[in-house]
N, C-alpha and C positions, 0 to 999 in steps of 0.2 A: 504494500500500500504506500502511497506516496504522501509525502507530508509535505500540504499546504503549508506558506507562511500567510498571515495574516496582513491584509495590506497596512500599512501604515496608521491612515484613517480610521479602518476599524479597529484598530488596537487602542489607538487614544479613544476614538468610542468608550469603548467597554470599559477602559481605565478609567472614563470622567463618570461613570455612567455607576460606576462599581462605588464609586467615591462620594458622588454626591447624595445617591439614594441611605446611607447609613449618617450622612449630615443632617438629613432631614428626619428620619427619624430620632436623632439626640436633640434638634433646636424643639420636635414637638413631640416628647416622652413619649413616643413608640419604639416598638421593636422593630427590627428591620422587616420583617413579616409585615407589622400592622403599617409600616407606612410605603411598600412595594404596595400591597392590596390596597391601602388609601389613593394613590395617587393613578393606582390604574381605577380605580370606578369613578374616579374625580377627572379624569384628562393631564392628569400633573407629567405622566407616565409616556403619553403621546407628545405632549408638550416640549417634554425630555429629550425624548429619541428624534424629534423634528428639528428644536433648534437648543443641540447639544451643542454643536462649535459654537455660537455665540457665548451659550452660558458659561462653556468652560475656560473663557477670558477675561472673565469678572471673577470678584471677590466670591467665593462662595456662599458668606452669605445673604450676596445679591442673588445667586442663583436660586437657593432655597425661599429665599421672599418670592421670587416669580415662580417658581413652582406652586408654592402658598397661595397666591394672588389666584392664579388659573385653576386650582381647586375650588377655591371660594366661591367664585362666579359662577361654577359647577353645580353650587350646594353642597361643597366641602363646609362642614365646621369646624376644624378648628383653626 
């Protein structure tokens, strides 16, 4: 079997992707569980994965406010 390498892009993907989703569950006392499941029935999830390269050139926790923010407007509480 031949081993794919990972292009570039998607590797910083899943690096920002790996890194921001456990920020956001510490700023809002969940577990990483509860805030993966939060932010996929809220759009935080989709929001993520569409404009990851933006968010991951800011402060992180500028990124986690806009994930927050696009939950909210969803009928995320908290």
């Amino acid at each position: 079997m031949e081993k794919r390498k990972l292009e570039k892009e998607d590797s910083d993907k899943i690096k920002f992707i790996t890194y921001i989703i456990p920020k956001f569950a510490d700023e809002y006392k969940m577990n990483r569980q509860e805030a993966y499941l939060y932010l996929k029935k809220y759009g935080g999830l989709n929001f993520l994965f569409e404009h990851w390269w933006a968010l991951h050139t800011d402060n992180s926790f500028w990124a986690v406010r806009d994930m927050h923010e696009i939950c909210y407007q969803s009928g995320g509480w908290r």
